[in-house]
C-alpha positions as a Markdown table, in Angstrom:
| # | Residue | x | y | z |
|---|---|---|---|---|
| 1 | Unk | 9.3 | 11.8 | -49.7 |
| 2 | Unk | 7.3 | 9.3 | -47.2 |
| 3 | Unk | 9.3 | 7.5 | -44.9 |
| 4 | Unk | 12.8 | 9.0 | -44.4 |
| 5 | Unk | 11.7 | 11.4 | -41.7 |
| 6 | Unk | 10.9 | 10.4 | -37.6 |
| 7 | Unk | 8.2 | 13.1 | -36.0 |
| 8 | Unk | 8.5 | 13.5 | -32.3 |
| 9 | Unk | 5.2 | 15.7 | -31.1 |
| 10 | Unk | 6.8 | 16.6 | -27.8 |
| 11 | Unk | 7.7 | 20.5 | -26.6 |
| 12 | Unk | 10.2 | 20.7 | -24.3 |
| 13 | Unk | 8.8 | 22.9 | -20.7 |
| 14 | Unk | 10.5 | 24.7 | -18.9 |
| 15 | Unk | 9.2 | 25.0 | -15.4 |
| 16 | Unk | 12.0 | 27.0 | -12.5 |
| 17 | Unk | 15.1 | 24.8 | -12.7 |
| 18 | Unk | 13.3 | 21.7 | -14.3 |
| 19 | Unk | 12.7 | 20.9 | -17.9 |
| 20 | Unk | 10.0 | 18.2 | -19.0 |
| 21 | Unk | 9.3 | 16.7 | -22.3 |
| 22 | Unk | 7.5 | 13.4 | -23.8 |
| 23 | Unk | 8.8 | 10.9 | -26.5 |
| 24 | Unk | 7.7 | 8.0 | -28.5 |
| 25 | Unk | 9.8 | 5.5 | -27.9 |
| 26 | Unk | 10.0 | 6.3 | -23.8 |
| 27 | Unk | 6.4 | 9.1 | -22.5 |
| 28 | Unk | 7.3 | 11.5 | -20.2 |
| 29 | Unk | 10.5 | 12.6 | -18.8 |
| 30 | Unk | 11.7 | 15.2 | -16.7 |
| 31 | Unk | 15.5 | 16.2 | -16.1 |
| 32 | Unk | 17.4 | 19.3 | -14.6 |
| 33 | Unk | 18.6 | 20.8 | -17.5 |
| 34 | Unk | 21.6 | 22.4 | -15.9 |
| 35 | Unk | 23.1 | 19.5 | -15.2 |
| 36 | Unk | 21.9 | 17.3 | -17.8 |
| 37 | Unk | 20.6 | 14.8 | -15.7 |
| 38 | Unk | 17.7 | 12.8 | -15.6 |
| 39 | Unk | 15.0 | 13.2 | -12.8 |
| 40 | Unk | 12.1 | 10.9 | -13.2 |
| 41 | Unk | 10.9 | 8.9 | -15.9 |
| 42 | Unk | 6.5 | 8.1 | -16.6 |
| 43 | Unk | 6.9 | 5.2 | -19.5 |
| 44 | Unk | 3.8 | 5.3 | -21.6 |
| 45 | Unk | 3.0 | 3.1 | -24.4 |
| 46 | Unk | 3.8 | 4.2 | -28.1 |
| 47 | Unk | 5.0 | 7.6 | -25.8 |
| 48 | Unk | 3.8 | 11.1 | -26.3 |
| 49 | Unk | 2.1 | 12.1 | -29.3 |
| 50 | Unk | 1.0 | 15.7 | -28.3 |
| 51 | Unk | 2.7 | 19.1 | -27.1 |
| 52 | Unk | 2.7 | 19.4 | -23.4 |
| 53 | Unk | 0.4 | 22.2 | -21.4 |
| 54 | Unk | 1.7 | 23.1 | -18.0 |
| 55 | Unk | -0.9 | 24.7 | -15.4 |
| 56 | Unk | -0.8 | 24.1 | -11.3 |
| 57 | Unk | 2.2 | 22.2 | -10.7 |
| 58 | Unk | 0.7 | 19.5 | -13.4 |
| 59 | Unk | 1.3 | 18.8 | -17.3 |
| 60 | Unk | -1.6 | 17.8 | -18.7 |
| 61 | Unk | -0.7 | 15.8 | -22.3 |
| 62 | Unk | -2.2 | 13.0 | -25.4 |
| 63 | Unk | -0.5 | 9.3 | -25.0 |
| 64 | Unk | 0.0 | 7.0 | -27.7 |
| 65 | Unk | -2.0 | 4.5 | -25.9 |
| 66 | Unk | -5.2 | 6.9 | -26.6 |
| 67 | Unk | -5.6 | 8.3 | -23.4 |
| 68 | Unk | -5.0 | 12.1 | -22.1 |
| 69 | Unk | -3.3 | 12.3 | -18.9 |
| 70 | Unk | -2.6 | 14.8 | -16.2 |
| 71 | Unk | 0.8 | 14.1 | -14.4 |
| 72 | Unk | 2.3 | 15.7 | -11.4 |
| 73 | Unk | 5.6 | 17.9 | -12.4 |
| 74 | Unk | 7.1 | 17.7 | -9.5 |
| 75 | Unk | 7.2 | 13.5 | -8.8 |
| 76 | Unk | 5.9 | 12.3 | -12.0 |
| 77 | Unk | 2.8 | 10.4 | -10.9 |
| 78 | Unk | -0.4 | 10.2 | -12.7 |
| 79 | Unk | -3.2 | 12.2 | -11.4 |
| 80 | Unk | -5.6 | 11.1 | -14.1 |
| 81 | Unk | -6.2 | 9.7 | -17.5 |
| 82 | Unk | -9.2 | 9.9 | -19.8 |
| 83 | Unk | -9.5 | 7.8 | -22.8 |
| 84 | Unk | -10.4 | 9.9 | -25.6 |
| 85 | Unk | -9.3 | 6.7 | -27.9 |
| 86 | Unk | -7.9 | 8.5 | -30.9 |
| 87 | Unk | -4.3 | 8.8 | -29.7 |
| 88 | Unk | -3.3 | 12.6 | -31.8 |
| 89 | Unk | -4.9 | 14.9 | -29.6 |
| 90 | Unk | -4.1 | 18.6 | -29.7 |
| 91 | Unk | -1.7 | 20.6 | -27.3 |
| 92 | Unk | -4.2 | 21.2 | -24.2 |
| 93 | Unk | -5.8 | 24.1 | -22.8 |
| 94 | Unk | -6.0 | 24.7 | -19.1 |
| 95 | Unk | -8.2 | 28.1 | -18.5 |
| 96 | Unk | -10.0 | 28.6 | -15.2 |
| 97 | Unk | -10.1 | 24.9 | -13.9 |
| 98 | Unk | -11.0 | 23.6 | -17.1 |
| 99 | Unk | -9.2 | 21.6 | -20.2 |
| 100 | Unk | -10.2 | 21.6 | -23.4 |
| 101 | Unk | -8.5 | 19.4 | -26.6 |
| 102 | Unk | -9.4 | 19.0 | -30.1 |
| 103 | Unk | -8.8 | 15.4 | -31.4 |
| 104 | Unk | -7.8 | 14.6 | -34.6 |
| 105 | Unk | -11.0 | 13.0 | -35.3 |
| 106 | Unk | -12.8 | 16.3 | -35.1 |
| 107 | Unk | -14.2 | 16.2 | -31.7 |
| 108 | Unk | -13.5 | 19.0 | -28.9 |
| 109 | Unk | -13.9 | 17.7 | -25.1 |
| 110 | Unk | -14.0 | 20.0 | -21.8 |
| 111 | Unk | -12.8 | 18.3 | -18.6 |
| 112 | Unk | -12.1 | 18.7 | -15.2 |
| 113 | Unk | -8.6 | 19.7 | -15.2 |
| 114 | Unk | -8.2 | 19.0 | -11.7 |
| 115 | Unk | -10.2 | 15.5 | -11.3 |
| 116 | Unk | -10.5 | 14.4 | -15.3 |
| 117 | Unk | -14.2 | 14.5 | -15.2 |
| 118 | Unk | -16.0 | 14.8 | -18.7 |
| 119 | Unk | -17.9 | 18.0 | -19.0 |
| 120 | Unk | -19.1 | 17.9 | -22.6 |
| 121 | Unk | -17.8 | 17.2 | -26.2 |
| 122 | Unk | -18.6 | 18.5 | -29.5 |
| 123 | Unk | -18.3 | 16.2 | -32.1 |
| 124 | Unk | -18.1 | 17.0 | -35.7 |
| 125 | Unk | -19.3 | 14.7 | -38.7 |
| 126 | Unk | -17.3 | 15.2 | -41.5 |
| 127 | Unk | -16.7 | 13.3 | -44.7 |
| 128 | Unk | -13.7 | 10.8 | -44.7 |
| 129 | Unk | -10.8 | 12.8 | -46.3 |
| 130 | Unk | -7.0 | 13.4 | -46.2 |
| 131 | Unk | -6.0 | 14.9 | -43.5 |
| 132 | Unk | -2.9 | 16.7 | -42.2 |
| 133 | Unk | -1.7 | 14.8 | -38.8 |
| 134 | Unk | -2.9 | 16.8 | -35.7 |
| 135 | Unk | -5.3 | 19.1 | -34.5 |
| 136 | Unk | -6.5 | 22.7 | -33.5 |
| 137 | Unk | -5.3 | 23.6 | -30.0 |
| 138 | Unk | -8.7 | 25.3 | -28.5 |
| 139 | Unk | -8.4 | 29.4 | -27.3 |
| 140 | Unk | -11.1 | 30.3 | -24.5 |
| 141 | Unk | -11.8 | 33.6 | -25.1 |
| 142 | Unk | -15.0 | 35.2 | -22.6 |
| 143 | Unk | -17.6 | 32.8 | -22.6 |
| 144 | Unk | -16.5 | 30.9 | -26.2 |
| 145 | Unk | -14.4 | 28.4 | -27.2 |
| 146 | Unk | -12.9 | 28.5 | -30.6 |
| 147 | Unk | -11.1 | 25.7 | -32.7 |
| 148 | Unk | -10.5 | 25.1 | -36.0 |
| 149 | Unk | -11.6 | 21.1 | -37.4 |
| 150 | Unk | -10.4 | 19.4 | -40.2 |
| 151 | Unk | -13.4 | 20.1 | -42.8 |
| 152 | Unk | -12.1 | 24.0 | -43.0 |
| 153 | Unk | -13.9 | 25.6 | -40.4 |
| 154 | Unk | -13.0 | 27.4 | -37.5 |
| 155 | Unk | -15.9 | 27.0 | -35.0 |
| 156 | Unk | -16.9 | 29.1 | -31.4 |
| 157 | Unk | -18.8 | 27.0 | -28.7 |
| 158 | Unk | -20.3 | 27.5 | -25.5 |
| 159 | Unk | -17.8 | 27.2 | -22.5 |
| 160 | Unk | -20.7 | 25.9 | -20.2 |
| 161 | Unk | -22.1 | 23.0 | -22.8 |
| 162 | Unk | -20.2 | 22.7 | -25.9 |
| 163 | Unk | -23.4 | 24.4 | -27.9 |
| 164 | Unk | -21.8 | 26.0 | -31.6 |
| 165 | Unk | -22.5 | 29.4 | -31.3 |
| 166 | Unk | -20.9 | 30.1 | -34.7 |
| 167 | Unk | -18.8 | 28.5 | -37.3 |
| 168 | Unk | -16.7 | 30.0 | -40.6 |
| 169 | Unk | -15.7 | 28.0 | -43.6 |
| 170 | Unk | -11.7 | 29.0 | -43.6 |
| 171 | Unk | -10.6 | 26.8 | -46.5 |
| 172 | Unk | -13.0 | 25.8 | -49.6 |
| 173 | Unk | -13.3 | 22.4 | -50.5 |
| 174 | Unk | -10.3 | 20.9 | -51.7 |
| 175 | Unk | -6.6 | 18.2 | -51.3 |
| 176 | Unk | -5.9 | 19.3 | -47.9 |
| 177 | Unk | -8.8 | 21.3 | -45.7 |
| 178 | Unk | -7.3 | 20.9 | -42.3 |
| 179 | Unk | -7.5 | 24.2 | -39.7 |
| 180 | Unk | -5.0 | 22.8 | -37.9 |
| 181 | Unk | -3.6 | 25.9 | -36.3 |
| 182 | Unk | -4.4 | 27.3 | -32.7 |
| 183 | Unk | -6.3 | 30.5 | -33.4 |
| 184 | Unk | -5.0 | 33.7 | -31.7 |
| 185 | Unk | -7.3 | 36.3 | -30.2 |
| 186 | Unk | -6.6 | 40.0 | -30.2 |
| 187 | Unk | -8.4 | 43.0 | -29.8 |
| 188 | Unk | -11.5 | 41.5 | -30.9 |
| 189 | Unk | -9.7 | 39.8 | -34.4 |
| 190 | Unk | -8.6 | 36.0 | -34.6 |
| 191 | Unk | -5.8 | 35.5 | -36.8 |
| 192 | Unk | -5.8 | 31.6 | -37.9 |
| 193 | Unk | -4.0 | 30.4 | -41.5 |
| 194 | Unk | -5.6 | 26.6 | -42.8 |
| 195 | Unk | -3.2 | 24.3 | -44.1 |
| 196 | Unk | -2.7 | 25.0 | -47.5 |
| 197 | Unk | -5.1 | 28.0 | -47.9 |
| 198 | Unk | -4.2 | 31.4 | -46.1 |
| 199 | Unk | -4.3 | 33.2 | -42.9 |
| 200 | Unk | -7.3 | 35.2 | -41.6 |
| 201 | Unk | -8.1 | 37.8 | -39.7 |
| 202 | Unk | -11.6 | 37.9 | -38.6 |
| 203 | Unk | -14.0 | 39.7 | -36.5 |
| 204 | Unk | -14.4 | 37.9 | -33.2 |
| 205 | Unk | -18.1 | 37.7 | -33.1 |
| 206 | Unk | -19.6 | 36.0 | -36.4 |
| 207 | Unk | -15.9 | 35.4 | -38.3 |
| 208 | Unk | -16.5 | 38.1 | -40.9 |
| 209 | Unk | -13.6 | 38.1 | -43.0 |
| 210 | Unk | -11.6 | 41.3 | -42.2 |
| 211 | Unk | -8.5 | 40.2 | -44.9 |
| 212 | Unk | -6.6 | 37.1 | -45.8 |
| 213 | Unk | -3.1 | 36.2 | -47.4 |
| 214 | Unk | -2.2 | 33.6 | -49.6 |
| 215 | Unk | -0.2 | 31.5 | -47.4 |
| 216 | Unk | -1.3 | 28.6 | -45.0 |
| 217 | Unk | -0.1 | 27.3 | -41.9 |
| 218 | Unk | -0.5 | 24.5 | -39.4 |
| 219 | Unk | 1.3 | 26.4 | -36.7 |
| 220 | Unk | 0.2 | 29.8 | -34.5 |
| 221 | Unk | 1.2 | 32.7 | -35.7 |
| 222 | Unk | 3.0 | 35.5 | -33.2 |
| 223 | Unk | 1.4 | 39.2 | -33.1 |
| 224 | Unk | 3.6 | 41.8 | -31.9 |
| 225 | Unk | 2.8 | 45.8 | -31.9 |
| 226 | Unk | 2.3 | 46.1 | -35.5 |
| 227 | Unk | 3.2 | 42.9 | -36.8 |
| 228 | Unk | 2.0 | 39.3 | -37.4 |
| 229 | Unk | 5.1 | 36.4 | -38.2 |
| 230 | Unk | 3.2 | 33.5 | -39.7 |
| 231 | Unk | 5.0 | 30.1 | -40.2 |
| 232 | Unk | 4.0 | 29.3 | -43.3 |
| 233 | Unk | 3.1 | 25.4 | -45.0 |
| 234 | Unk | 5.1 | 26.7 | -48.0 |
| 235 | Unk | 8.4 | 26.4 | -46.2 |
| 236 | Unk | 8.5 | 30.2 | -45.7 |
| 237 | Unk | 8.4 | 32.4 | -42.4 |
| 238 | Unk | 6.5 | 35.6 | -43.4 |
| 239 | Unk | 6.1 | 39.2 | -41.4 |
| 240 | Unk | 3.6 | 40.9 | -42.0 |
| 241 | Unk | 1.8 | 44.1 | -41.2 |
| 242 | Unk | -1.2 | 43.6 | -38.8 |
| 243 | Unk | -3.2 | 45.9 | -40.0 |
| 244 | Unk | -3.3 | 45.2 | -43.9 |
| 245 | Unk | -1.4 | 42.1 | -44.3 |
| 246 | Unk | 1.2 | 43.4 | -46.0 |
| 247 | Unk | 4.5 | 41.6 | -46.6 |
| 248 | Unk | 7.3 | 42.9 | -44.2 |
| 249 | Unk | 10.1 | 40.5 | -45.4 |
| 250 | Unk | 9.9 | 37.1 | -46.2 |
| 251 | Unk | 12.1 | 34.0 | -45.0 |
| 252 | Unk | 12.8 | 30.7 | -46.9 |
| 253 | Unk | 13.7 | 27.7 | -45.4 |
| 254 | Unk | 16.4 | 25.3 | -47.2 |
| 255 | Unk | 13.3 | 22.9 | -47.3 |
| 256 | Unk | 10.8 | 21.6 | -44.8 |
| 257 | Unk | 7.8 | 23.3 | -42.8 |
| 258 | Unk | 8.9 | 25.3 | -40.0 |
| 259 | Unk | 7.7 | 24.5 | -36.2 |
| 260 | Unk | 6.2 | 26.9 | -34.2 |
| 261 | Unk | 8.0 | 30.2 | -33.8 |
| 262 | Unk | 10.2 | 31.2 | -30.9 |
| 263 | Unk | 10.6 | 35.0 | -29.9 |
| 264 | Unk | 13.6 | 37.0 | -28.3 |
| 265 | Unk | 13.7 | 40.7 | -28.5 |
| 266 | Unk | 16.3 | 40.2 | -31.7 |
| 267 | Unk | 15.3 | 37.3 | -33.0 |
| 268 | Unk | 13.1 | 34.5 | -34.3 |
| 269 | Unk | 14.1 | 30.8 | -33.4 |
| 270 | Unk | 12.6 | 28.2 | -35.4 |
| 271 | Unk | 13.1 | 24.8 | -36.5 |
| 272 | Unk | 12.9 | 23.3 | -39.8 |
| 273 | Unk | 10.6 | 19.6 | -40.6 |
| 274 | Unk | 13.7 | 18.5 | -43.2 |
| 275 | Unk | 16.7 | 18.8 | -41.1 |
| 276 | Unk | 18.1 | 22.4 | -39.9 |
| 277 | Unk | 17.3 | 25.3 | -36.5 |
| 278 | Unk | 17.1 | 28.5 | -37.9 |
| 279 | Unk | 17.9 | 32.0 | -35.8 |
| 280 | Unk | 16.5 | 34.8 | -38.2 |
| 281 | Unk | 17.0 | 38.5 | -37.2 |
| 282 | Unk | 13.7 | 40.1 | -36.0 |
| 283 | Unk | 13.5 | 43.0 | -37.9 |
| 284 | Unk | 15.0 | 42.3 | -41.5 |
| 285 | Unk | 14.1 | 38.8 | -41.8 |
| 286 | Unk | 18.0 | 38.2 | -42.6 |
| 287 | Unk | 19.6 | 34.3 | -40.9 |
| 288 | Unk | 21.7 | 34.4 | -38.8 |
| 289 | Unk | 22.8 | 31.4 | -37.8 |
| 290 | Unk | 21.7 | 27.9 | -39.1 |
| 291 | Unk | 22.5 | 24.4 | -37.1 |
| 292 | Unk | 22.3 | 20.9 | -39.4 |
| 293 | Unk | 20.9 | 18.4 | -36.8 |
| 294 | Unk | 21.3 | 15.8 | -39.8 |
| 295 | Unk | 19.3 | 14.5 | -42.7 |
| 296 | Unk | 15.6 | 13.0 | -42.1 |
| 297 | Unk | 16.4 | 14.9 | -38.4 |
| 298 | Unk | 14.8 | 18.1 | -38.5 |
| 299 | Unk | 12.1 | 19.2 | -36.1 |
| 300 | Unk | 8.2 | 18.9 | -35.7 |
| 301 | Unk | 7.4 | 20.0 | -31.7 |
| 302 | Unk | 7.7 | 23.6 | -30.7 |
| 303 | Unk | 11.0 | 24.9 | -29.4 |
| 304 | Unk | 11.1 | 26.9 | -26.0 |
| 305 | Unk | 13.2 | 29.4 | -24.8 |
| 306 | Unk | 14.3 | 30.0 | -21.2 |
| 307 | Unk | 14.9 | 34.0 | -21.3 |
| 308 | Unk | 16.5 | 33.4 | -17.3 |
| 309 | Unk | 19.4 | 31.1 | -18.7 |
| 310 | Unk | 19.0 | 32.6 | -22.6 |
| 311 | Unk | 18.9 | 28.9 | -23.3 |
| 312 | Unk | 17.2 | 27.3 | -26.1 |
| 313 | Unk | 15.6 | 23.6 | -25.9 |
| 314 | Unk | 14.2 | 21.5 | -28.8 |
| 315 | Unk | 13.4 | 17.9 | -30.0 |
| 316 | Unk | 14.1 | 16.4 | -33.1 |
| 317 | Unk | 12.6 | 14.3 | -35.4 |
| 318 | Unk | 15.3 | 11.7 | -34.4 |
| 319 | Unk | 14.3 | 11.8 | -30.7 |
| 320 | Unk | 17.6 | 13.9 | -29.6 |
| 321 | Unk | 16.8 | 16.4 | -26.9 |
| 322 | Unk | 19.2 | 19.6 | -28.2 |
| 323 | Unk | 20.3 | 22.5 | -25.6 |
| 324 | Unk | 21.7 | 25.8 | -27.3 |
| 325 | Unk | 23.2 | 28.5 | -25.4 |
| 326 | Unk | 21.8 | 32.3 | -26.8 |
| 327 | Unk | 24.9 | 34.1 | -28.2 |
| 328 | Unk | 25.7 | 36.4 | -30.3 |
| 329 | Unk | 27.2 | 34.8 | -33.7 |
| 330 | Unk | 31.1 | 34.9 | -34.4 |
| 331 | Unk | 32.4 | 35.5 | -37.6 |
| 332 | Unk | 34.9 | 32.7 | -37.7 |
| 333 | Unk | 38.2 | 32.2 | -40.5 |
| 334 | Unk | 39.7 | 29.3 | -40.5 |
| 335 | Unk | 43.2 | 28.8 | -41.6 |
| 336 | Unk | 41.9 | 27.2 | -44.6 |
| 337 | Unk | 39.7 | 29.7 | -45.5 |
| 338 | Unk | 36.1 | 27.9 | -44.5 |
| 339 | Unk | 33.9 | 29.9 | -42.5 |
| 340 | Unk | 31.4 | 28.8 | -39.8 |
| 341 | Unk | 29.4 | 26.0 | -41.6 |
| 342 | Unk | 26.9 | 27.0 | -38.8 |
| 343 | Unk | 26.2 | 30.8 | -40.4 |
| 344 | Unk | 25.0 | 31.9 | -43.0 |
């Protein structure tokens, strides 16, 4: 169904007693979430098309208007922008004084984080194709860069020059080959899902294929002690054991992809592309409590959790900014018999 649906790219961050997000119909804005009021305002043309990355007292960003920006938190001023020209730019990463983004068009940059200045860029040529909308946030891990591109591979580069040190072919040739994911980097294994192929776990040096399930992904998946929870582009939310890939329990959204996944020591917050939030229980995969924000509403940015307040911020598709207060559900009657549409 094309059409029905508005997409808002924008995380909510949380940063002491502040809260910043972006928009597309506004850019960037920045309100005290306690009070619900608004604190400044940055308008940007065609908004904010990418999660937000906070480092340093700055939030560094994509604009609609093609260029990346780094703004000051705590006034909302512009430090600096960079036209990268194609406006979908990944969520950036800030490590050691550097930023680096994956744009949409296949093309990883390193900057400056502190001045903007262009280090390098590697830019891949690859065959027009369908493409899922976005790209691979890039993990820094030692002296390496690794992202995933849109022709299925997940490549490392240099952190000094951009030089490919290695690449992996994650998803054969087919509809949809987009690594859009951010990889994840643990105990020398990267764990990274392609669209609508399945989720890896390879060795960190070379990508030898260690195992892989049948499910894909757009979104990071979460690694606890002995588990992995994958956010699946079936509409499912899968845990599953780190070591084998076996299936723990398995979640099904009413319909929709979920966003990125949101952890609490009990639970799992996520939101749903076609029109619901979702709490699931941890440990059995059971829902707990499910919140309609409306049809053709549902929820495409990351939520993010506030464990100091046990508060819980997301945006919807429709541009609405939602707060939730962390509580534990109530089992409701009503006189009529009708439980608490919000539960399942």
């Amino acid at each position: 169904m094309a059409g029905d649906h508005g997409t808002e790219y924008s995380n909510p961050v949380v940063v002491d007693n502040t809260l910043v997000f972006g928009n597309q119909s506004v850019g960037l804005i920045s309100v005290y979430p306690a009070l619900n009021q608004q604190r400044w305002t940055l308008p940007i043309t065609h908004g904010v098309v990418s999660e937000l990355a906070v480092d340093q007292g700055n939030v560094f960003f994509g604009g609609g208007d093609g260029f990346l920006y780094s703004v000051n938190l705590e006034n909302g001023r512009v430090n600096w922008k960079y036209e990268v020209r194609n406006p979908i730019v990944s969520k950036p990463t800030v490590y050691k004084g550097r930023l680096f983004v994956t744009s949409s068009d296949d093309t990883i940059y390193a900057f400056d984080a502190n001045t903007g200045k262009w280090l390098w860029h590697y830019r891949r040529r690859t065959a027009p194709a369908a493409k899922i909308l976005g790209a691979s946030s890039p993990w820094v891990d030692g002296n390496e860069v690794l992202a995933g591109l849109s022709d299925g591979f997940l490549v490392a580069l240099s952190i000094e020059e951009g030089q490919l040190k290695w690449e992996k072919r994650i998803h054969p040739p087919g509809k949809f080959n987009d690594v859009n994911a951010h990889p994840v980097v643990e105990n020398g294994i990267v764990y990274i899902p392609s669209y609508d192929g399945a989720l890896y776990a390879l060795k960190r040096q070379g990508g030898d294929t260690i195992w892989r399930f049948d499910a894909g992904g757009s979104k990071e998946v979460v690694l606890d002690d002995q588990k992995i929870f994958l956010p699946s582009s079936d509409g499912s939310v899968y845990a599953l054991q780190k070591s084998n890939a076996k299936v723990l329990w398995k979640f099904d959204l009413d319909r929709g992809t979920p966003t990125q996944l949101v952890m609490t020591d009990k639970y799992i917050i996520v939101g749903s592309s076609y029109q619901y939030l979702y709490v699931i229980d941890k440990q059995t995969g059971k829902g707990l409590y499910r919140f309609d924000a409306g049809y053709g509403s549902g929820f495409s940015g990351s939520p993010a959790f506030d464990s100091a307040t046990q508060r819980v911020y997301i945006l919807s598709g429709a541009g609405n900014l939602y707060s939730f207060a962390l509580r534990k559900a109530p089992h409701k009657v009503y006189s009529h018999g009708v439980t608490d549409p919000y539960l399942f």
